[in-house]
PAZAPA-4460 file (N, C-alpha, C; in steps of 0.05 Angstrom, whole numbers, plus 32768, in hexadecimal, padded with zeros to 4 digits):
% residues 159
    n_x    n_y    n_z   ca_x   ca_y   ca_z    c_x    c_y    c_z   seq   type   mol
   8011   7FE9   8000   8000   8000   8000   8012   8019   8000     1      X     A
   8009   8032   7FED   8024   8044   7FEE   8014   8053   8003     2      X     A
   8021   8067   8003   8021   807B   8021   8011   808D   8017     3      X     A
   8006   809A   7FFE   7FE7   80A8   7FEE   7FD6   8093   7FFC     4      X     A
   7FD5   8076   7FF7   7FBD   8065   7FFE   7FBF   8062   801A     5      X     A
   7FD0   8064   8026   7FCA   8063   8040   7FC3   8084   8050     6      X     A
   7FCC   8095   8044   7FC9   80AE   804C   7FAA   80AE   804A     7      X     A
   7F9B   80AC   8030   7F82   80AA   802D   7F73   8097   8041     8      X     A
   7F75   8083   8041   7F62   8071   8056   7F6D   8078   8070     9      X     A
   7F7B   808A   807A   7F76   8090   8092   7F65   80A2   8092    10      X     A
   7F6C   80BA   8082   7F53   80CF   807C   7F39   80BF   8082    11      X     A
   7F3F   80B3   8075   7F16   80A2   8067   7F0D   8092   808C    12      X     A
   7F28   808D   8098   7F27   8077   80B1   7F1A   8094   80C4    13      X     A
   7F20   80A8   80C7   7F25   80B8   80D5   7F05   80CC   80D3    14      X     A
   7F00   80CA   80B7   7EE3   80D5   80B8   7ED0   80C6   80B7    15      X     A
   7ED0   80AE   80BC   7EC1   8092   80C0   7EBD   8096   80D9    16      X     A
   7EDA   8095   80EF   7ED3   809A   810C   7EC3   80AD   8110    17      X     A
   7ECA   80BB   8100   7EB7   80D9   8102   7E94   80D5   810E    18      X     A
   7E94   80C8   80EC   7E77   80C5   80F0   7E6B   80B1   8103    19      X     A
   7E71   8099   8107   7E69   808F   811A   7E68   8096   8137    20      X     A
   7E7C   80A3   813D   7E7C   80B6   8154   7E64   80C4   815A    21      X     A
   7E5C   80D5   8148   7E4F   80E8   8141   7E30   80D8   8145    22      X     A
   7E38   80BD   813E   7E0F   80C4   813A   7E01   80CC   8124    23      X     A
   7DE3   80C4   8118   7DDC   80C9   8108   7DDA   80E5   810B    24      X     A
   7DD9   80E8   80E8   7DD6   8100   80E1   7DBA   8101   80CE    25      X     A
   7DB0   8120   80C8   7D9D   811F   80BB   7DAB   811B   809C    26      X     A
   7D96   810F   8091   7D94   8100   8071   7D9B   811A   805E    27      X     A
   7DA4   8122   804E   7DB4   8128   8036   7DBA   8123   8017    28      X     A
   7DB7   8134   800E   7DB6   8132   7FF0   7DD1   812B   7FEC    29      X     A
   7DDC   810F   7FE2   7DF7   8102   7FDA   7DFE   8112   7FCC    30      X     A
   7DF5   811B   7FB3   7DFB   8128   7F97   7E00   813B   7F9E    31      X     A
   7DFC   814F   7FB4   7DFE   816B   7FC0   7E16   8173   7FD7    32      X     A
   7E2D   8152   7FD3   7E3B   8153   7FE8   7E2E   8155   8003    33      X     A
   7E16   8153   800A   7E12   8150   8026   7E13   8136   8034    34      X     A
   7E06   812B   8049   7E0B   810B   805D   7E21   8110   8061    35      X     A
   7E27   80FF   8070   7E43   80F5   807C   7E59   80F1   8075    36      X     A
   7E67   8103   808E   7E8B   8100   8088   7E93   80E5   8074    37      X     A
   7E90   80D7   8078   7E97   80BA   8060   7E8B   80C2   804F    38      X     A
   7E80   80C3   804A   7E75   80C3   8024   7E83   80D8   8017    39      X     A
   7E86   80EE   8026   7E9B   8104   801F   7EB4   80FC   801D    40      X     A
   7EBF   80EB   8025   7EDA   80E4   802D   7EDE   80D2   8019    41      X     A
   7ED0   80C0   8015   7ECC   80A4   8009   7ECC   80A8   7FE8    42      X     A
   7EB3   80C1   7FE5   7EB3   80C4   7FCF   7ECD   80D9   7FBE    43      X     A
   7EE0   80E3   7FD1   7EF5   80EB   7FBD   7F0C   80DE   7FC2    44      X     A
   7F0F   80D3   7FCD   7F23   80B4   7FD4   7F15   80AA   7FAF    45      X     A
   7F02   809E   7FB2   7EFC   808F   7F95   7F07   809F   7F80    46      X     A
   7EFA   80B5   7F7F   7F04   80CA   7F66   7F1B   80D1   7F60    47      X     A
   7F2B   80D5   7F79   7F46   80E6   7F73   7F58   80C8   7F66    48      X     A
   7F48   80AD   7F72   7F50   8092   7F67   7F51   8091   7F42    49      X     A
   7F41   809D   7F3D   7F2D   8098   7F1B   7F39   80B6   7F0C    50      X     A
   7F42   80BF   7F19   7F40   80DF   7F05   7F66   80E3   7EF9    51      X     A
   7F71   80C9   7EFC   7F92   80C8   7EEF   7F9B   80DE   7EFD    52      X     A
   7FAB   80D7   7F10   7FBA   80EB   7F20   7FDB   80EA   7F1D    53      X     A
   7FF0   80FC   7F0F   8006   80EF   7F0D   8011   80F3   7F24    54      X     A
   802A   80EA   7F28   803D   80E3   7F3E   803D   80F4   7F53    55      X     A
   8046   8112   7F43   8050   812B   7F51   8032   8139   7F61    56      X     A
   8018   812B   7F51   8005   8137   7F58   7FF6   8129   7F75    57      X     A
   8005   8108   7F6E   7FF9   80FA   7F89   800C   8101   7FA2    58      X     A
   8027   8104   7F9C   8037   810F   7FB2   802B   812C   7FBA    59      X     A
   801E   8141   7FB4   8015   8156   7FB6   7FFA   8151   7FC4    60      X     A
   7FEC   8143   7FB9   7FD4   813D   7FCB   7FD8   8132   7FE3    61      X     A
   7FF3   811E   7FE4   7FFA   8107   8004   8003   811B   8014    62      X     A
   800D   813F   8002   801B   814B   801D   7FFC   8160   8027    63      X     A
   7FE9   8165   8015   7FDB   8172   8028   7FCA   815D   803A    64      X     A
   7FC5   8142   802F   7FB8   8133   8048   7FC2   8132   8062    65      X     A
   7FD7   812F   8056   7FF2   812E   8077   7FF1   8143   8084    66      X     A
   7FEF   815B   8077   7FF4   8176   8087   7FD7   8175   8093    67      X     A
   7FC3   816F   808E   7FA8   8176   8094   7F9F   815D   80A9    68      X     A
   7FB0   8147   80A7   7FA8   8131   80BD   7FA8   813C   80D9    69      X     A
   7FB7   8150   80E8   7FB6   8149   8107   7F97   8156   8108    70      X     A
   7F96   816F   80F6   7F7B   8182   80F3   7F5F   8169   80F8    71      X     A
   7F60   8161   80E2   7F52   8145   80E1   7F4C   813D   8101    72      X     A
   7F60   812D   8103   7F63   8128   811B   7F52   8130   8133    73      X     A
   7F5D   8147   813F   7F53   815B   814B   7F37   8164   8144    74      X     A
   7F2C   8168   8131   7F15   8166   812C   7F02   814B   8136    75      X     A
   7F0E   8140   812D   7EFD   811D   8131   7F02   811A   8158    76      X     A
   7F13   8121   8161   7F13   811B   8178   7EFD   8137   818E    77      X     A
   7F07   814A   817F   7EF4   815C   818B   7ECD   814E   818E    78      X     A
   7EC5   8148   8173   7EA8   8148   8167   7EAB   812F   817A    79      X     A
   7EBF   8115   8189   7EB9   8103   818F   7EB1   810C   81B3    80      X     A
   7EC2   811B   81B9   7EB9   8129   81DB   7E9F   8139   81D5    81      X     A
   7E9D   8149   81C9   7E81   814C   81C0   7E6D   813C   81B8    82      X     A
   7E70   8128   81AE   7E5E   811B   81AF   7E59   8106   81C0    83      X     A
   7E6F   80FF   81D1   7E68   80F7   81F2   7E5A   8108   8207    84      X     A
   7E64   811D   820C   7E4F   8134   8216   7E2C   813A   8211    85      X     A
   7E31   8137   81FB   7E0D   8132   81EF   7E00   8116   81FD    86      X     A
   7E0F   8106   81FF   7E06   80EA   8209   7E02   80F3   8220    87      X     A
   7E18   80F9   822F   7E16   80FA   8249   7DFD   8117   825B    88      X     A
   7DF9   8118   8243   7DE3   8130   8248   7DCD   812B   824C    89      X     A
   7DC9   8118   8233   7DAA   810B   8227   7DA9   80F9   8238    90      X     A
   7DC1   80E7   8248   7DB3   80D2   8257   7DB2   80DC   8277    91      X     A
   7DBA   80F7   827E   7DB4   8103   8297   7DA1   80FC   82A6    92      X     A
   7D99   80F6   82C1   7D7E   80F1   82C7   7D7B   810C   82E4    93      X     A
   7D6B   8119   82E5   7D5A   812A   82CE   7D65   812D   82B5    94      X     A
   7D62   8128   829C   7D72   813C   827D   7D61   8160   8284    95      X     A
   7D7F   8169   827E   7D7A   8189   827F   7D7F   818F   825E    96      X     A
   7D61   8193   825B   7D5E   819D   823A   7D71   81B0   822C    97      X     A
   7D7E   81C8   8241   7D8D   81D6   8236   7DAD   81D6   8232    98      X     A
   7DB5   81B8   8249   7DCB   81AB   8248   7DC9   819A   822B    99      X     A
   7DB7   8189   8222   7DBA   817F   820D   7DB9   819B   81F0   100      X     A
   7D99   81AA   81FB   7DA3   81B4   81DC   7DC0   81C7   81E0   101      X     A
   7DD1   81CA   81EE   7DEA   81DB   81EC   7E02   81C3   81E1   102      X     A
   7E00   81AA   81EF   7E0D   8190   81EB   7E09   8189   81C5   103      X     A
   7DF2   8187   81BE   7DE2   8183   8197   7DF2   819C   818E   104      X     A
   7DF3   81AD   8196   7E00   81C7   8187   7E16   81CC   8186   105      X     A
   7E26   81C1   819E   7E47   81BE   8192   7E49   81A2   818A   106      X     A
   7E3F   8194   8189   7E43   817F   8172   7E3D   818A   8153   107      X     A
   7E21   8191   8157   7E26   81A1   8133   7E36   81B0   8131   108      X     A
   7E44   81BB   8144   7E56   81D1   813A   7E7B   81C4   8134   109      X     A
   7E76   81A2   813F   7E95   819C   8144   7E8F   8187   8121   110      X     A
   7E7C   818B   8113   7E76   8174   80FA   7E72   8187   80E6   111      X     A
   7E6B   81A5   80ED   7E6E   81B8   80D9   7E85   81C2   80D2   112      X     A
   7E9C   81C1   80E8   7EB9   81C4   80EA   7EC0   81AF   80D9   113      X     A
   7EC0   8198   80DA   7ECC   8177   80D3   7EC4   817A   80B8   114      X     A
   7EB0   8187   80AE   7EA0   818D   8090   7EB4   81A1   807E   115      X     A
   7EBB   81B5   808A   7ECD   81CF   808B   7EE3   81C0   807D   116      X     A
   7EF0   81B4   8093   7F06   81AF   808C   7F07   8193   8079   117      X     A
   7EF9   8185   8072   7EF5   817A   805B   7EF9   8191   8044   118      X     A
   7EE4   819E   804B   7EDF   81AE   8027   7F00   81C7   8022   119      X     A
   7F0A   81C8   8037   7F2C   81D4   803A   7F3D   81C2   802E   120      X     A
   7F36   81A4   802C   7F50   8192   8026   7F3E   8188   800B   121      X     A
   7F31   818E   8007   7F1C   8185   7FE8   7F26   819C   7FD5   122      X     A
   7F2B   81BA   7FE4   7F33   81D6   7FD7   7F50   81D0   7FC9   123      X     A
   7F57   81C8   7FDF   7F7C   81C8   7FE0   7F85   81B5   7FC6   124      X     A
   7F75   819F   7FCC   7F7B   8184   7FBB   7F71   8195   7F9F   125      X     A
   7F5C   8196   7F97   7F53   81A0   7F80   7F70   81BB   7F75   126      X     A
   7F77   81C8   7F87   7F93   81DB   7F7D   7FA6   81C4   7F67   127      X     A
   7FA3   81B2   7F70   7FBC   81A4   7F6D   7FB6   8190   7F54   128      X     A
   7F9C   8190   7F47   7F93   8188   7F36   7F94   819A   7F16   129      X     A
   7F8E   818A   7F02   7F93   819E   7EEE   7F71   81AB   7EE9   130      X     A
   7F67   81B5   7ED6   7F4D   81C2   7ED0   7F3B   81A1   7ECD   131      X     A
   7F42   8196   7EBA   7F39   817F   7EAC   7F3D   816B   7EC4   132      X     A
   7F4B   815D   7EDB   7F4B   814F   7EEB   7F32   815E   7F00   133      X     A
   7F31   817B   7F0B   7F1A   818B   7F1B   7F04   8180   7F10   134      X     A
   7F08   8181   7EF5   7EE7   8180   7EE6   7EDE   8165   7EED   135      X     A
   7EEC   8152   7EDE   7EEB   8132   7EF2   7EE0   8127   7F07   136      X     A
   7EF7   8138   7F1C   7EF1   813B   7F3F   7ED5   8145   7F3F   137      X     A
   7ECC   8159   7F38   7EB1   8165   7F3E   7E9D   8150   7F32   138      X     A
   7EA0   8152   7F17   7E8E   8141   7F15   7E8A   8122   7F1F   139      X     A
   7E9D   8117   7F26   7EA1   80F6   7F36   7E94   80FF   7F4E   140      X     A
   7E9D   8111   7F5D   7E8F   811A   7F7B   7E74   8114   7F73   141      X     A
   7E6B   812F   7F60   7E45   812B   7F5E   7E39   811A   7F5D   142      X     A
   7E47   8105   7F4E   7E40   80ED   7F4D   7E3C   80D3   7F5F   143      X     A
   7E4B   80D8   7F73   7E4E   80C6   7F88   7E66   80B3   7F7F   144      X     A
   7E6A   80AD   7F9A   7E86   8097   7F9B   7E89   807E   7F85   145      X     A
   7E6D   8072   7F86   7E67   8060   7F76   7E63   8059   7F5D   146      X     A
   7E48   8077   7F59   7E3D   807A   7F46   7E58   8084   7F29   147      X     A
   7E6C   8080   7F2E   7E7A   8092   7F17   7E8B   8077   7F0B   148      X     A
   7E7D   807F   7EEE   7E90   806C   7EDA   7EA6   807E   7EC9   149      X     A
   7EB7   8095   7ED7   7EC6   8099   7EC8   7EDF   8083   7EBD   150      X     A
   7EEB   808E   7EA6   7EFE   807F   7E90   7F0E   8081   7EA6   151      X     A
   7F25   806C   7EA4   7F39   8064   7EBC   7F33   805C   7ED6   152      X     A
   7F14   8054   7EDF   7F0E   8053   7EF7   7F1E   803B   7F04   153      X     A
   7F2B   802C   7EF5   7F39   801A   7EFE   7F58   8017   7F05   154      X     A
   7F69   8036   7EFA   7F78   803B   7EFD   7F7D   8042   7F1C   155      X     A
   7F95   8034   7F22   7F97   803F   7F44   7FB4   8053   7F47   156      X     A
   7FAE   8061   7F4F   7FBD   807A   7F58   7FDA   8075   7F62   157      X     A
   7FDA   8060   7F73   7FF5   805A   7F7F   800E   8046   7F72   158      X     A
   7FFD   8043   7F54   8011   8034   7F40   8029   804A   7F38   159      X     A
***
């Protein structure tokens, strides 16, 4: 496994924890980039896979994942104390309604951050792309992880 493929599935490992941490979320238009940290993650892990990335471009992408991992990190660990707090709120006995809704609201606020900084390393990465690979990327995104039969989808990045 090269160190792009492993750089990436930690990403993907890391916003996975995310979401399960987290708890459901409300339902989302896939096609609109909304749902969950994974499908966001997941779905440009596939693309940036399918859209022919040369050498200098995948070393360029492994250094902003790297630089953006502790951020990551930190994020996912924050939204995870937050989202123990909410628990420990909701299962209070009395529950104090205003302890929870203050507890729900820095959780939305620690998955709107975790969102942020996705669409910062989606920005960065796309820099590092040419016009014609962006166009790709965008359109593979809209499409969903799955749904995309671009040409080369079988080509893997770390050859």
């Amino acid at each position: 496994m090269s160190k792009l493929t492993r750089t990436l599935s930690t990403l993907a490992g890391l916003a996975l924890a995310t979401v399960l941490a987290a708890g459901p979320a409300p339902a989302a238009d896939p096609a609109a980039g909304g749902g969950r940290g994974h499908d966001r993650i997941g779905a440009l892990l596939h693309c940036l896979r399918v859209i022919g990335l040369s050498d200098a471009q995948k070393d360029s992408i492994k250094a902003v994942l790297e630089a953006e991992k502790p951020v990551v990190q930190g994020l996912v660990e924050q939204l995870k104390t937050d989202h123990d707090a909410l628990e420990t709120a909701a299962q209070a006995n009395p529950p104090k309604p205003c302890d929870i809704g203050t507890a729900f609201l820095t959780v939305k606020s620690s998955r709107e951050a975790l969102k942020a900084e996705f669409e910062k390393i989606r920005r960065e990465v796309g820099a590092i792309l040419t016009a014609e690979q962006r166009a790709k990327l965008e359109g593979c995104l809209a499409g969903g992880p799955r749904k995309s039969t671009n040409a080369g989808a079988d080509d893997d990045p770390d050859e």
